[in-house]
Residue, then its C-alpha position, 0 to 999 in steps of 0.5 A: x658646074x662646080x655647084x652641081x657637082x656639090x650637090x651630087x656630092x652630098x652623101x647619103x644622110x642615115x637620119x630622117x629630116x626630123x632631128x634623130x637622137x641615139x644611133x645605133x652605128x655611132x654607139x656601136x663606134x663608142x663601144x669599140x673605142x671604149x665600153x660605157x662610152x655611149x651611155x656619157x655621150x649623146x649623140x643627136x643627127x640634125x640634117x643641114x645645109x653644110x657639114x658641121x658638129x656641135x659639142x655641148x652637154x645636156x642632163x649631165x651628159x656631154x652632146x654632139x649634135x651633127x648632120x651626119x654620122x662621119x660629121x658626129x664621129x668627127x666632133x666626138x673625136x673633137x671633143x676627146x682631144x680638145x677637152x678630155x685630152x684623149x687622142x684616137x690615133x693608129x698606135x691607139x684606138x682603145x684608150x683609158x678614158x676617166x671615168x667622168x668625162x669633162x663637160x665642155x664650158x662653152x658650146x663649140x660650134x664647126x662647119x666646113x665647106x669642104x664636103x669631100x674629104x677622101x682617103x688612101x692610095x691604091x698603094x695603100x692598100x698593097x704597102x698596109x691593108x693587103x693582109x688586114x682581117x675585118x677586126x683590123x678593117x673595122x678600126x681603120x674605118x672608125x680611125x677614118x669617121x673620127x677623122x671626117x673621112x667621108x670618100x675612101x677608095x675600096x678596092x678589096x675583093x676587084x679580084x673577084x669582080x675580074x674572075x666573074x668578068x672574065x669567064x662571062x668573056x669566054x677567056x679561058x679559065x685557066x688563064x685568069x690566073x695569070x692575069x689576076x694580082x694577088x693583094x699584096x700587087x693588086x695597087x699596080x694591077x688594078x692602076x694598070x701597070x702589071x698583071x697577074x703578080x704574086x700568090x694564086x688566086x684560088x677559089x676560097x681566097x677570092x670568096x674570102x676576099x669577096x666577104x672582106x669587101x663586103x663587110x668594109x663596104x657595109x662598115x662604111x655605109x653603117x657610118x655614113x661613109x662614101x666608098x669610091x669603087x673601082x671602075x671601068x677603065x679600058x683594062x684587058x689582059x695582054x693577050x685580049x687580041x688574039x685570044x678574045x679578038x679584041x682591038x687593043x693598044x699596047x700600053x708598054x711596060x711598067x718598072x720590068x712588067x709587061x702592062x696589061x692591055x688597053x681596049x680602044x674606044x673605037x671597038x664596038x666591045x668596049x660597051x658592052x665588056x664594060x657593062x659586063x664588068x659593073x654588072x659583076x660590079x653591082x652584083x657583088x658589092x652595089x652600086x657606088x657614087x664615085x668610081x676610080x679610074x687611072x688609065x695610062x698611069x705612070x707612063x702609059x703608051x697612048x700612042x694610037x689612042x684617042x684619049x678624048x674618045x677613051x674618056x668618053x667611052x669611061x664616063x658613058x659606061x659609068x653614067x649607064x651603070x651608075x647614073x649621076x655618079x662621078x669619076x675621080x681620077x688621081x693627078x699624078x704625073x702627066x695624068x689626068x691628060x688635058x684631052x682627056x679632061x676636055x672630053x668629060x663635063x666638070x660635073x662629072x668627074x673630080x680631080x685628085x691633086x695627088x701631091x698638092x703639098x710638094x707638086x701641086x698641079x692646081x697651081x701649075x697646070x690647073x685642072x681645066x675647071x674639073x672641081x679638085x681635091x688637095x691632097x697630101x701624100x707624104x709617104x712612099x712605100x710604106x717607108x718607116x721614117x719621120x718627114x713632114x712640111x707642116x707649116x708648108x702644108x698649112x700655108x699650101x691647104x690655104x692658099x688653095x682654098x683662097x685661089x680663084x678656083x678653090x679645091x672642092x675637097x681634101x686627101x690623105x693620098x699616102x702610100x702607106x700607113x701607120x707612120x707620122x700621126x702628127x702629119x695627118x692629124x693636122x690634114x684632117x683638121x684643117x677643113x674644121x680650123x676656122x680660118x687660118x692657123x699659126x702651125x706652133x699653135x697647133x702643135x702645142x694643142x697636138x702634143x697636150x691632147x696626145x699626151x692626156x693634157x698633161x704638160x711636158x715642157x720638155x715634150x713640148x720642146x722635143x716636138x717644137x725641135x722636130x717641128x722646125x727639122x725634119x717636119x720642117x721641109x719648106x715648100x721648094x723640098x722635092x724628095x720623095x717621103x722622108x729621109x730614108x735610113x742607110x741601114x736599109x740601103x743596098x751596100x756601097x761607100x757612098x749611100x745616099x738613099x735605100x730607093x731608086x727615086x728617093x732623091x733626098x734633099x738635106x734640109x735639117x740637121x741629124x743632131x736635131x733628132x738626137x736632141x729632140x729624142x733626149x728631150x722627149x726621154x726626159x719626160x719619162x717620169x710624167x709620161x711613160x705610161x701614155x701609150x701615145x708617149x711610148x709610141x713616139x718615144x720609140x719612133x723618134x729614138x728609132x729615127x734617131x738611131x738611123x740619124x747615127x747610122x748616117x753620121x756613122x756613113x759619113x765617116x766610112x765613106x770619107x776613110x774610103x776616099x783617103x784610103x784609110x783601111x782602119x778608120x773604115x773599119x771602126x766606123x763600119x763596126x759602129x754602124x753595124x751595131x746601131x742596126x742592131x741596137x735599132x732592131x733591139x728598140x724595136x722589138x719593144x712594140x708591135x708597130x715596127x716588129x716584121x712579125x706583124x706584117x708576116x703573121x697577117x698575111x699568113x692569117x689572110x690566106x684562105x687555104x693552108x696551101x697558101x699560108x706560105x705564098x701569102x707570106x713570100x708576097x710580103x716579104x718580096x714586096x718590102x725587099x726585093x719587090x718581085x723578080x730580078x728583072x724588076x728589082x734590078x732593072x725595073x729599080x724596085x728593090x727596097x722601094x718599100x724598105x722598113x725599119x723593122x725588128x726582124x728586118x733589120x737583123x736578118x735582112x739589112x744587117x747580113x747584107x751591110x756585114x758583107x759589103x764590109x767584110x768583102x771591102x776590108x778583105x780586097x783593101x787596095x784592091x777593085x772590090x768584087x761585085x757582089x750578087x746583092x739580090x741572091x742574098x735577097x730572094x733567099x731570104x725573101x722565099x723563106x717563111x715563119x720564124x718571126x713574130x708579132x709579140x712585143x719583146x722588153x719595156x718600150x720606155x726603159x730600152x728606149x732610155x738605154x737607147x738614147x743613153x747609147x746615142x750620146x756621142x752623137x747628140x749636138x752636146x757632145x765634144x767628141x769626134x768620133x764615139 
């Protein structure tokens, strides 16, 4: 079975059965990563048995010949790294290059037996792409080629597949609204945990999200890229019952939100709504080989449902629609259900192991000998923060791969991108490592690629300190991302995480980032002009700032136990200035400055009218989430904090300022309670004000940064600064 679903795996090849030479898609690629790159690289599309890149010159030139785009756009990004020392990363995707590119000495041959190699999370697509315009999804689609990405979910423009659907349906027009989520909630519509959240889905802003999905998906295909669609997963408004007739389950709620309905197999509609729905599918964007379906995801009532009759009916619907696709389905939590895997054949479907690098369930519970893919997910929320296992992780993809029942693929599953390059970087490489690899001899291949093969001994030094701390989380670490900052946590003596379910484990020492963030700033002289160094110097002296604010935590909350009013007072007037010192460092880029996250969803409105909705989504989703009662009850509030300019000053710092103020002011007495999701939906419902331009010298605020965070560096003897 698992041979079978291979080769129903195999994506479509581009290239004839002849060898090709030049491609237009992957000059195309070339060009946008640097003009003139594709009159010095060759590119040659020889068809195969396995996946594979060679990199090697011919005529002066350097070649890469491959048996498929993704696989050439692969070893092109092999070839920058590892012998001309440029690294394509998000912070990056446009860098100098020399003029004369280095040919390679010897031919360097790869091949992988792991031909399914998947990207994002429905959470992605909310927490970071939600606002994204085509220029910013045409660069994350070459960040995915370069990256051997292969099998991505697309789920942009849904919204438009559900209005046609359901207006076939006869349900009234008036109430689609409601049901459809606006971008920045459709991850947990679409996974069918809620309904009809956020800005109004007029006309133009579906027709424009329609045009995004179609231009992503003809970016993929161009590459040879697999989109994974969303399919039909049993999905109907809560309402279907009396206002279309249907029969129905009641899944419950989800985190405060009523859930939308589930449509029983036993309902003789269930066919032909589903037909409806890949009818509408199939018109707006094509057919697909891989469809993505979650029903009953975190948490959902099956109470009267026959699941292994719903698998059927999901599978059935698929197969008529798209004949010989496969259903990939998310293991997380109790999903994918074992009656449900009973009643889909293994050829059918592929399991994605969500979160193999800290609860595997191939090694647990197994996958009842559905194929499987390992995944990383790494990130929760969008959160800004450094955290990674990266020998855990290596020592995990292989013991996969070497179990009796090895993984058929690999993902990246993160809720959010645009943070710890180095984590996924080492994911995406190891389906071409030949064999094993020692994770200290990676990373001193990672940080002289990523710094233009330069040799820093104390960069190297920086990244082998953060290697073996906060990136150093052994296998039996269960917290949930990384180590969120208190800065971002809701006000108390005693903070411990900014979210509900962050569980934080101590596994590495503050002190660590400090010095490994003085380390990496002593290499400023070699360095400060490689982007990638500026970048991380910014990241990690941020992380280091909010390893302070931590510190600084651990000293107010000790003066609170001992009742020491002006002990309390001096370490809640230094974490208060590390907020803003942060929020100071910060301004320097554009990757972690508020502005950039506001200005693309005002940009992604469709409609003048929804400039300033589009707006109040993005800023509720990385607060308070959405309304009260799923903020407080449904314990979404800063679920998906940020470490931003902007954010920091206007949002986390007032409120901190008045938890201590109002604490000082009743010393001795019980402390007032103090309505913390007013101050927030206040500043959640406003619009404008910030921007994405980058304010001051990356490298030289930075070095003023840690020349600040001194005090609390390992070398120093002081007690306190």
């Amino acid at each position: 079975m698992i041979k079978k679903l291979l080769i129903s795996c195999v994506l479509a090849i581009a290239a004839s059965s002849a060898s090709a030479i030049g491609d237009a898609a992957l000059d195309s690629l070339m060009e946008r990563i640097s003009p003139g790159l594709s009159s010095k690289v060759v590119m040659q599309l020889t068809p195969a048995d396995k996946n594979y890149f060679r990199i090697d010159s011919t005529h002066g030139k350097v070649r890469i010949t491959a048996d498929n785009r993704v696989s050439a756009a692969t070893g092109l990004h092999w070839y920058l790294k590892q012998i001309a020392g440029v690294h394509l990363s998000w912070d990056c995707m446009t860098p100098a290059l020399p003029d004369t590119l280095p040919l390679p000495h010897t031919s360097i041959t790869r091949t992988t037996d792991i031909r399914f190699r998947y990207y994002l999370n429905y959470c992605t697509h909310s927490y970071s792409m939600a606002f994204w315009d085509k220029q910013r999804w045409q660069r994350e689609i070459d960040w995915m080629a370069l990256h051997g990405i292969n099998a991505p979910l697309a789920m942009t423009g849904m919204d438009a597949v559900w209005d046609a659907t359901l207006r076939r349906l006869g349900y009234p027009e008036e109430k689609i609204d409601s049901f459809i989520a606006a971008p920045a909630y459709q991850a947990w519509w679409l996974m069918n945990n809620l309904e009809g959240e956020g800005a109004h889905m007029d006309r133009p802003q579906l027709e424009r999200q329609a045009n995004l999905q179609r231009f992503i998906l003809s970016a993929m295909r161009r590459l040879d890229i697999e989109p994974i669609l969303p399919g039909y997963s049993g999905m109907v408004p809560h309402d279907a019952r009396s206002v279309l007739g249907l029969e129905v389950a009641d899944p419950g709620e989800w985190c405060g939100y009523r859930r939308p309905a589930f449509l029983t197999p036993t309902d003789s509609a269930f066919s032909s709504i589903a037909r409806t729905y890949y009818e509408e599918l199939t018109r707006l964007y094509g057919p697909a080989k891989y469809y993505s379906m979650d029903p009953f995801h975190e948490g959902g009532n099956t109470e009267g449902v026959d699941l292994g009759a719903a698998a059927r009916a999901i599978a059935h619907a698929m197969e008529e629609a798209s004949p010989g696709s496969v259903w990939v389905i998310q293991g997380w939590q109790e999903n994918p259900r074992a009656e449900l895997l009973d009643a889909v054949d293994s050829s059918k479907m592929i399991v994605l192991d969500l979160h193999a690098e800290t609860a595997p369930q191939w090694s647990s519970r197994g996958h009842l000998g559905h194929p499987w893919a390992w995944c990383m997910l790494l990130n929760f929320g969008g959160n800004v923060g450094l955290h990674g296992k990266m020998a855990h992780v290596m020592e995990s993809f292989h013991a996969a791969v070497n179990s009796p029942v090895p993984p058929v693929g690999i993902g990246l599953t993160m809720e959010g991108i645009d943070n710890n390059p180095v984590m996924y970087e080492l994911v995406s490489e190891l389906p071409w490592m030949d064999g094993s690899c020692d994770w200290k001899e990676w990373l001193q291949r990672f940080v002289s690629y990523r710094y233009g093969n330069r040799h820093s001994e104390s960069a190297t030094a920086a990244w082998q300190l953060l290697a073996q701390s906060i990136y150093g989380a052994g296998g039996a670490n269960r917290q949930q991302g990384t180590t969120e900052s208190l800065f971002c946590a809701r006000p108390s003596d005693n903070p411990a995480n900014a979210s509900t379910w962050a569980n934080a484990e101590p596994y590495y020492k503050s002190t660590d980032v400090l010095d490994a963030a003085a380390l990496l700033a002593a290499a400023a002289p070699e360095l400060a002009s490689n982007p990638h160094y500026q970048y991380d110097l910014v990241d990690i002296t941020r992380q280091a700032v909010a390893e302070a604010g931590r510190l600084e935590a651990a000293r107010f909350s000790e003066a609170a136990t001992n009742g020491d009013s002006a002990a309390y007072r001096h370490a809640s007037t230094r974490f208060l200035n590390l907020i803003m010192l942060q929020d100071s460092l910060l301004s320097t880029t554009s990757d972690f400055r508020l502005g950039s996250w506001t200005e693309a969803a005002r940009k992604a409105a469709a409609s003048p009218q929804m400039t300033e909705e589009m707006e109040r989504d993005a800023r509720r989703l990385i607060t308070t989430w959405g309304s009260r009662n799923a903020s407080e009850q449904g314990k979404l509030h800063d679920y998906a904090h940020r470490e931003w300019q902007g954010l920091l000053a206007d949002f986390y710092y007032p409120r901190w300022k008045c938890w201590f103020e109002t604490r000082l002011s009743n010393w001795g007495r019980p402390t007032p309670s103090i309505d913390f999701y007013s101050m927030e939906h206040k500043w959640a419902e406003e619009a404008g004000r910030y921007s994405s331009r980058p304010s001051g010298d990356p490298v030289a605020t930075a070095l003023r940064t840690i020349h600040a965070l001194l005090p609390y560096t390992s070398a120093s003897t002081a007690s306190a600064p």
